[in-house]
C-alpha positions, 0 to 999 in steps of 0.5 A: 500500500506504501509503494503504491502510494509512492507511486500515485505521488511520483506519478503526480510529480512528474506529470509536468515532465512527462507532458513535455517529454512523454510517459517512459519507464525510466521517468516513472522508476526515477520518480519513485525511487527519487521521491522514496530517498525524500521520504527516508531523509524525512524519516531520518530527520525525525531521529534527531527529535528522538535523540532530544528526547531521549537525552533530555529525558534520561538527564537531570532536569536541571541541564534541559535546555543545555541537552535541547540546544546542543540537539538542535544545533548540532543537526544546523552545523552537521548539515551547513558543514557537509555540505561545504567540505564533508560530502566532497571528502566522503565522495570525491570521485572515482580518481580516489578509490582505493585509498584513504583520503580524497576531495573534490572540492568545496561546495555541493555542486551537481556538475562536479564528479561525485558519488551520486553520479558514479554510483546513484543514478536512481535519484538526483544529485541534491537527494543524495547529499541531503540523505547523506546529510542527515546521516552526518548530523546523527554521528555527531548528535550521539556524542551529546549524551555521552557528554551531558551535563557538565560539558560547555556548549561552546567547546562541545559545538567546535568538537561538533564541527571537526567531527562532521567536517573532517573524521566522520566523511574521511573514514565514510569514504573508506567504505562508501566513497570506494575507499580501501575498506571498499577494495579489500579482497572481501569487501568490508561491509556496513550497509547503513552504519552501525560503524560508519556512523554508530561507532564512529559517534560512539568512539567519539562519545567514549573518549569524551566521557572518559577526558571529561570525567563523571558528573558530580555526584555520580561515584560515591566511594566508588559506587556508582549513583543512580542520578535522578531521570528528568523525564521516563515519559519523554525519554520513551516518546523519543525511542519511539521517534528513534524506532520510526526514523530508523525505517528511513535510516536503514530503509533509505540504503537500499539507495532505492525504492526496490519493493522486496529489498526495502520490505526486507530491510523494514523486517529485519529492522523490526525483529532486531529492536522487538528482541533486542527489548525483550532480551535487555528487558529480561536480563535486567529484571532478573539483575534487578528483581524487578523491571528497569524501563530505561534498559528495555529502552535502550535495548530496543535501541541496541537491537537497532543498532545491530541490525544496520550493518546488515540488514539487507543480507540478515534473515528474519531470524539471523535478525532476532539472534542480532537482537538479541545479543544487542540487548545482552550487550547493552545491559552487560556494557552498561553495568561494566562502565559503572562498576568496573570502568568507572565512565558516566555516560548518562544516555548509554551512548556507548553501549547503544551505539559504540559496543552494539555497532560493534557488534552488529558489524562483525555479526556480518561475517557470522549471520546472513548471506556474506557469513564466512571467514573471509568476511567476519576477517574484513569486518573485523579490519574495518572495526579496528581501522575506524576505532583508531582513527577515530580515537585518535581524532577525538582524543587530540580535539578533547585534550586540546579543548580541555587545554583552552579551558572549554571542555567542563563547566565549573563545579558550581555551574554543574550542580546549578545546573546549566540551564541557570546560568547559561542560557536565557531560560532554564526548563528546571530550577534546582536545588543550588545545593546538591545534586538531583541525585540527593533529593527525596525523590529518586528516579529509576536507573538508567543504567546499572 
């Protein structure tokens, strides 16, 4: 029914054209897989909301308006900076396959060589790089939760606008710019990022947690705190708009509107976030002896996540297996960054994005179509290779803000909270004389 509602609104579309040129196949074809890659990018965009609200929610009130506005720029500079230099490194042309870094140029620009001519002849040029776009902007909104709270805006914003303009399109070229990654003997294989973009904003949100160090209040003689969630009713509304974008996120890679193809993916997609929630959902009830909404949450995510690197080439029930390991993972990340490792990290950041994108790129060489040794081995050469050079770059960018003095608010602004004294209305007025964690009411763990 979706297709061919797709189809009645290419066929109104390109009925101007057709007047003047005639009705073909190709015209038809064209329209529909161009106006499906709209909708996708449509779909994606809406994730953005779902990150607001999901870190909004699982943070202390007290730094709303910080969390909302660090969302909602990001998403401005992620597009205004790929769009002058990171669609051009990412795909620069097919002079540059095989290697590690490329650029044609600056600007977008339909004339010049890029990938969408070499590669997506199913839509047009500025379809491609506002696709493209949004999956940038979503590398570097995964950082902000990781880094919530006690983070400065300005030195966050800067780190924002490196990551988007130079790290996140260099190592997507090396994939989906026909980079080395692309021309190994097995072709390492990431159909819509779970490492090309969630670990890469996964790396970059671990290395800003551990630089930054935990929130006030959140270690206590070495136990960690379960510091108050603002908002469990918003933080669920944004899973569910993360759920609903993911459709476009994984469902757009088809890169057309192939019927079977996009139904497949959209099948894969939805078993691999059902069983990552129930698996997460169980382990942490038994854990906990009781049910922990946050870690169903995030396993629904984790399962997500999992499932992007292969979703094209998973079976239904390689795609609940995935799952199900993601949401494993997630719950058992988790409680290792609090209890052993000692990294807050407010959302589960990594353990979504960073441990499960992990996860799910190497589950590519166990499950589906491509299973072999061969290929677990290039994933796993595709999983390093991203790790530490993405490690590396954010790691300079951190200690060099932290240098400047704009990596982390003062004590007494963080347990103020940020909202109170940087920004011109603040959500939330707390308690200026201990953190929310200390109040009488205290909220379920996020992760524990």
């Amino acid at each position: 029914m979706f297709l061919k509602l797709l189809t009645v609104l290419a066929l109104g579309s390109a009925s101007t054209a057709w007047a003047n040129e005639g009705v073909t196949t190709e015209s038809v074809a064209f329209t529909v897989h161009n106006l499906w890659m709209l909708v996708a990018t449509a779909l994606v965009f809406i994730m953005h909301l779902g990150f607001a609200s999901v870190e909004a929610g699982f943070s202390q009130s007290k730094s709303t308006t910080s969390i909302l506005f660090k969302n909602i720029a990001v998403l401005a500079i992620g597009i205004l900076c790929y769009s002058l230099i990171g669609f051009n490194l990412m795909y620069p042309g097919e002079m540059f396959e095989g290697g590690f870094l490329g650029f044609s140029g600056f600007g977008i620009d339909p004339g010049a060589e890029g990938q969408s001519a070499a590669y997506n002849p199913s839509y047009t040029y500025f379809t491609d790089f506002l696709f493209q776009a949004m999956f940038a902007a979503t590398a570097a909104t995964i950082v902000s939760g990781a880094v919530a709270e006690r983070i400065k805006l300005s030195g966050f914003l800067l780190f924002t606008t490196l990551l988007v303009a130079f790290a996140y399109p260099i190592v997507g070229f090396w994939k989906w710019g026909g980079g080395f990654l692309q021309t190994l003997e097995t072709p390492f294989y990431d159909f819509a990022g779970s490492t090309i973009v969630h670990s890469v904003g996964g790396w970059a949100a671990l290395c800003g947690a551990v630089i930054l160090g935990p929130r006030l209040g959140k270690f206590v003689n070495g136990k960690a705190q379960d510091l108050k969630n603002s908002n469990l009713p918003l933080a669920t509304t944004g899973v569910f708009f993360l759920w609903l974008g993911w459709y476009g996120f994984n469902g757009g890679s088809v890169l057309s509107a192939d019927p079977n193809l996009v139904s497949l993916v959209f099948v894969t997609t939805t078993l691999a976030s059902c069983a990552g929630l129930i698996s997460a959902m169980l382990i942490s009830w038994k854990l906990k002896n009781k049910p922990d909404i946050a870690q169903a949450l995030n396993g629904a995510l984790a399962g997500l996540v999992s499932v992007t690197a292969g979703a094209d080439v998973f079976g239904p029930l390689s795609a609940v297996l995935v799952g199900i390991v993601g949401g494993a993972l997630v719950v058992a990340s988790s409680r290792i960054m609090d209890r052993v490792l000692k990294i807050d990290d407010p959302v589960g950041a990594v353990p979504v994005h960073l441990v499960c994108g992990i996860w799910g790129t190497l589950s590519v060489g166990l499950f589906g179509s491509l299973a072999s040794g061969a290929q677990f081995l290039s994933q796993l050469i595709g999983v390093a290779a991203v790790g530490v050079s993405v490690v590396a770059f954010s790691s300079v960018c951190f200690f060099a803000l932290r240098a400047l003095g704009l990596l982390r608010v003062s004590a007494e602004a963080e347990v103020r909270g940020l909202d109170v004294d940087g920004f011109s209305a603040a959500y939330h007025i707390a308690d200026t004389t201990k953190p929310e964690n200390e109040s009488d009411t205290q909220g379920p763990a996020q992760a524990a």
